[in-house]
TORFI-734506 format. One line per 8 residues: for each residue x, y, z of C-alpha. Coordinates in steps of 0.5 Angstrom, whole numbers, always signed. Each point is the difference from the previous one (the first is absolute). Layout:
<atoms>
X:Y:Z  ...
</atoms>
This chain:
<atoms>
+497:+609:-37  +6:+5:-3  +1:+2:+7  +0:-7:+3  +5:-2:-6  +5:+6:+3  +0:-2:+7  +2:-6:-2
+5:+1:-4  +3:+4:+4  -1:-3:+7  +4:-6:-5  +6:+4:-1  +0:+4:+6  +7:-4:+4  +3:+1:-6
-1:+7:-3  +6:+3:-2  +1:+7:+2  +2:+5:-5  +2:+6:+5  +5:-5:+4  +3:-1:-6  +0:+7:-3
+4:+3:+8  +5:-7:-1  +2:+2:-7  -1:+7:-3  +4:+4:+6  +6:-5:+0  +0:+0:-9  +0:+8:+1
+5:+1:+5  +4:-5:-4  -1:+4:-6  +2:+6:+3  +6:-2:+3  +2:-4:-6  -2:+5:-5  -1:-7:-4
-5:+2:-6  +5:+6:-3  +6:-6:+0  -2:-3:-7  +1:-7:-1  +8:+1:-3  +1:+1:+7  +4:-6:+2
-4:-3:-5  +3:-8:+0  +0:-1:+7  -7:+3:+1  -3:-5:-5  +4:-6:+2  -3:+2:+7  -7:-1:-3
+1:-6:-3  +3:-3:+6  -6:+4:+4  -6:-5:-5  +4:-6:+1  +1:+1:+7  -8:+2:+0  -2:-8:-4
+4:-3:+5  -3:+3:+6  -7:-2:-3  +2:-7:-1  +1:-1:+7  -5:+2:+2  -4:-4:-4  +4:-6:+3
-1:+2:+6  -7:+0:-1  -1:-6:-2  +5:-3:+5  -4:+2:+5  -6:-2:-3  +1:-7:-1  +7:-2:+4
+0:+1:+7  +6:-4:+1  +4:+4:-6  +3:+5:+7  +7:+0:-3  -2:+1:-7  -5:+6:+3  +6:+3:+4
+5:+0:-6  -6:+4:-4  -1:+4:+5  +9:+2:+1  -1:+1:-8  -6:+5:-1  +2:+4:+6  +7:+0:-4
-3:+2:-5  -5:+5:+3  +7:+3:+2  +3:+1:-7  -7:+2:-3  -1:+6:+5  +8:+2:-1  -1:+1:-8
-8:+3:+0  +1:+7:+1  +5:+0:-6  -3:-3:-5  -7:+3:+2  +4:+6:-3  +3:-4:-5  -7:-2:-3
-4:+7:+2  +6:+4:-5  +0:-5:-6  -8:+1:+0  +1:+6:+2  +5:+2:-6  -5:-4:-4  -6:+5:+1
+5:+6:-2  +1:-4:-7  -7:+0:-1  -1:+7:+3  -2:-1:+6  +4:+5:+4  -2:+7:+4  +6:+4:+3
+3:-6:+5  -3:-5:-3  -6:-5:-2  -7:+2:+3  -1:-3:+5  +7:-2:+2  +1:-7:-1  +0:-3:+6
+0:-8:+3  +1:-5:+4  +2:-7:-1  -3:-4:+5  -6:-5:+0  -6:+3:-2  -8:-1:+4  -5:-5:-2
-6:+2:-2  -7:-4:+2  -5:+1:-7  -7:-2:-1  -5:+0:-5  -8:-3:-1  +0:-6:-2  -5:+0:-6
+5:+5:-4  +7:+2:+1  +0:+8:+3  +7:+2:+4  -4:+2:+7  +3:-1:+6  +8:+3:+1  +3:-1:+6
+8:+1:+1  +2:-5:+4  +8:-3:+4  +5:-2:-6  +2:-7:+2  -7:-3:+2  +0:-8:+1  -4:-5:-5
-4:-1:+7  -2:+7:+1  -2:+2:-6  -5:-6:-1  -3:+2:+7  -1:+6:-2  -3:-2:-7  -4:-5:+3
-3:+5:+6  -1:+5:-7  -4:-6:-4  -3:-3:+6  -4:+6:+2  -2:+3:-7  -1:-1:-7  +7:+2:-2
+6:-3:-3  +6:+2:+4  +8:+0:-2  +7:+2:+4  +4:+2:-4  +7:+2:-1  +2:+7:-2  +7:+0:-4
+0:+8:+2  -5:+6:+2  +0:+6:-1  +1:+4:+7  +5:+5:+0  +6:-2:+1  -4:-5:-5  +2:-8:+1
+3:-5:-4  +2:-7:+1  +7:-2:+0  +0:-8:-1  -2:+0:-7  +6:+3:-3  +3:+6:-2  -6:+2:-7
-5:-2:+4  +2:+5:+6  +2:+6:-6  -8:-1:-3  -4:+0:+6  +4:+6:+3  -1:+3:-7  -7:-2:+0
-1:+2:+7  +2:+8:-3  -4:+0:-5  -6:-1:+5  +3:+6:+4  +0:+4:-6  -6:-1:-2  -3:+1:+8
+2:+9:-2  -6:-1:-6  -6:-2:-3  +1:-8:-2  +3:-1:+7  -4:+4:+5  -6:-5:-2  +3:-6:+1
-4:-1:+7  -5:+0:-5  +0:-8:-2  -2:-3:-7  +2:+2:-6  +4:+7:+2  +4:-5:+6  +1:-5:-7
+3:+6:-3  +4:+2:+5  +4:-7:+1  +0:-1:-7  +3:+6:-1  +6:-1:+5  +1:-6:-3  +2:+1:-6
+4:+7:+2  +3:-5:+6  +2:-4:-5  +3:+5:-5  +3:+4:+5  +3:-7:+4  +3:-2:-6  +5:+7:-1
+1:+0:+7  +3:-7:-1  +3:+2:-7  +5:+6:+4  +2:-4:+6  +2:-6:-5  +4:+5:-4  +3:+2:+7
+1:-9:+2  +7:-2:+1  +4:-2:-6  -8:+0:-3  +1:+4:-8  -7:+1:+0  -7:-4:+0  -5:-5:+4
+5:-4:+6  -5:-6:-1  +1:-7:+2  +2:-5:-6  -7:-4:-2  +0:-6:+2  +0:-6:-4  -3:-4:-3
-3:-2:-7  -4:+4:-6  -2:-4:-4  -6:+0:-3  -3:-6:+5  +1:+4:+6  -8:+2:+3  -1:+7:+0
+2:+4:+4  -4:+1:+6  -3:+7:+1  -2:+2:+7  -4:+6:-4  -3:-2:-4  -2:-6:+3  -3:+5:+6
-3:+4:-7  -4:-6:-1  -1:-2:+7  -3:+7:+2  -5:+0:-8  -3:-7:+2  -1:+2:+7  -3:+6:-2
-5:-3:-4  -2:-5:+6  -2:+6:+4  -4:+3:-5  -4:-6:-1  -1:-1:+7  +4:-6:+1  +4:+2:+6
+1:-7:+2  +3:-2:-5  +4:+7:-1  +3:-2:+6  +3:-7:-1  +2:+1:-7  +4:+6:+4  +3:-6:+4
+2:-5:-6  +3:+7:-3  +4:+1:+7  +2:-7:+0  +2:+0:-7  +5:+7:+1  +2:-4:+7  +2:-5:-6
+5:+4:-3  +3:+3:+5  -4:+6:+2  -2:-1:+7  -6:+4:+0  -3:-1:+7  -7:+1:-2  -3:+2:-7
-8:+4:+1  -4:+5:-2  +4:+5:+6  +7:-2:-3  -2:+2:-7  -4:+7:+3  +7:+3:+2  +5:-4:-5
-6:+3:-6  +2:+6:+2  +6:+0:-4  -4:+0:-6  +7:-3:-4  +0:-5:+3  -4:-7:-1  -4:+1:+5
-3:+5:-2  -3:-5:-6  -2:+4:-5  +1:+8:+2  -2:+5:-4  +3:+5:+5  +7:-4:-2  +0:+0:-6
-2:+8:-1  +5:+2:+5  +5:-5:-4  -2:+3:-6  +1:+7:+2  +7:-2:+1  +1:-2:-7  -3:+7:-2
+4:+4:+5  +7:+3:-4  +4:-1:+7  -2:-3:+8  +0:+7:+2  -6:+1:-5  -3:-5:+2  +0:+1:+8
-2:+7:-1  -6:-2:-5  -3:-5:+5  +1:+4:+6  -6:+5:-2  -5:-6:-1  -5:+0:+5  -4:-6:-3
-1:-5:-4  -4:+3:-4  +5:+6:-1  +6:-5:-3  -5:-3:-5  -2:+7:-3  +7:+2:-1  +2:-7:-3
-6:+1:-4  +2:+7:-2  +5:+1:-6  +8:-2:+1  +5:+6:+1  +4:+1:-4  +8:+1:+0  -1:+7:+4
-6:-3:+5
</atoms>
């Protein structure tokens, strides 16, 4: 039955795999040349640092507008067919700003990579050219990935890497063909970046979003060259450990980087450049606030307890009520199902890990952990669950390691 399950899975995904040598021979030589006849990685970021940071925040707002209309245009064409001179004027504008965002993409791939870069030297992360493995990315749409899971119990099974910007309809074809044809639960997701060398981060989502995935990304490169890494492939908890691990450093590192390029922000003295809330009322009246993960925390809790009672059924409807009620504050999620929480449960810090012994050990081994850098180094030796609960276990170091 396995067998007939893959075969399914993959005649599924066929049309539409993503190929990652392409990808590899479309970037990696044009990011090296460029960086050999630029020399970008020995300018620091004081170098022409105002207009470089003022390139990257016209860059990210350049990015959201792009992805609006492209939602716009999806829509329109979908459900307006008459709509010609609004799809036209779109078109005239996203091919304006397809223009503009390819004009300022080399620089501020550059930008981003020396801010993190610079980052990872505070920490100690430096050999004599730099961090290692260099700290490479691209700023483009990041590939999809088809996940499968059993039905009766929630396992991270099937991973194919797919095209980045698959439509609704191809990704309900190709869950349906999946679900259709075995007993397994199946979910396109998007990615917000993968690890490919140079490594993929999303640019829609904004300028801290983009310096956390490229950071979480180097992590996973970092960690490929030891133990902790080299078992990724391996899948459960030794996969659990790894996302978790890059997370937590992807968000620390992400965090500098954001700092040492607001310092370097036109007219900026230092500190975040967020938004201004937006308003409303605090009173005491006001409902609670609606947290997405915990609410998904609690989601996942229950389902797991329908699926060890049996009840897959009633696992799979409650999931739905769940996805509709998550719909009903904001967040579009498409499909809610056993598939959905194996890959986002893989980042055992998040909600949808439920209650993750994996996420609360790793978390727990950062608290201990005087630096990042010791906290990195620590976990890379790991090999095993088993292994992170018998150091947890053992007595704390103390100030001297």
């Amino acid at each position: 039955m396995a067998g007939f399950e893959r075969s399914a899975v993959t005649f599924a995904a066929a049309p539409y795999r993503f190929s990652t040598a392409e990808w590899e021979l479309a970037n990696l030589p044009d990011k090296w040349i460029r960086r050999l006849l630029n020399r970008p990685s020995t300018l620091p970021l004081d170098f022409g640092r105002e207009q470089r940071v003022a390139d990257a925040h016209e860059f990210f707002a350049v990015s959201r507008s792009l992805w609006s209309i492209e939602r716009q245009l999806l829509e329109l064409q979908a459900g307006m067919t008459t709509a010609l001179d609004d799809v036209s004027s779109l078109r005239e504008q996203r091919n304006r700003l397809l223009e503009r965002q390819g004009q300022l993409r080399p620089a501020v791939e550059e930008t981003l990579e020396t801010a993190i870069a610079e980052s990872l030297q505070s920490l100690g992360f430096w050999a004599v050219t730099g961090p290692f493995p260099p700290v490479d990315t691209v700023l483009s749409g990041s590939p999809t990935i088809l996940v499968t899971s059993p039905r009766d119990r929630i396992v991270r099974q099937d991973n194919v890497t797919m095209q980045t910007g698959l439509t609704n309809k191809e990704r309900d074809r190709i869950e349906s063909q999946v679900e259709e044809q075995t007993d397994l639960s199946a979910v396109v997701v998007n990615t917000g970046g993968i690890a490919l060398y140079p490594s993929i981060a999303i640019p829609y989502a904004g300028l801290d979003f983009a310096l956390e995935v490229a950071a979480h990304e180097w992590v996973h490169h970092w960690l490929w060259f030891r133990p902790l890494g080299r078992r990724y492939f391996q899948g459960g908890d030794v996969t659990a450990m790894n996302e978790t691990v890059a997370n937590i450093a992807g968000r620390e590192i992400g965090e500098l980087a954001r700092e040492r390029l607001d310092r370097h922000a036109p007219g900026s003295p230092g500190g975040h450049l967020h938004n201004a809330p937006a308003a409303g009322s605090e009173s005491g009246n006001d409902p609670p606030p609606f947290d997405f993960q915990e609410e998904m925390r609690a989601t996942r809790i229950r389902v797991d307890e329908l699926l060890a009672a049996g009840e897959v059924d009633q696992a799979e409807a409650y999931m739905e009520e769940r996805r509709k009620r998550f719909v009903a504050h904001g967040y579009r999620l498409r499909k809610l199902n056993q598939a959905y929480f194996a890959f986002h449960g893989t980042y055992a810090d998040t909600g949808a890990a439920g209650v993750s012994v994996i996420g609360q050990q790793i978390e727990e081994l950062r608290r201990r952990s005087p630096t990042l850098a010791d906290f990195l180094r620590t976990a890379a030796q790991f090999t095993s669950a088993e292994e992170l609960s018998a150091y947890l276990a053992g007595p704390m170091p103390g100030p001297d390691g």
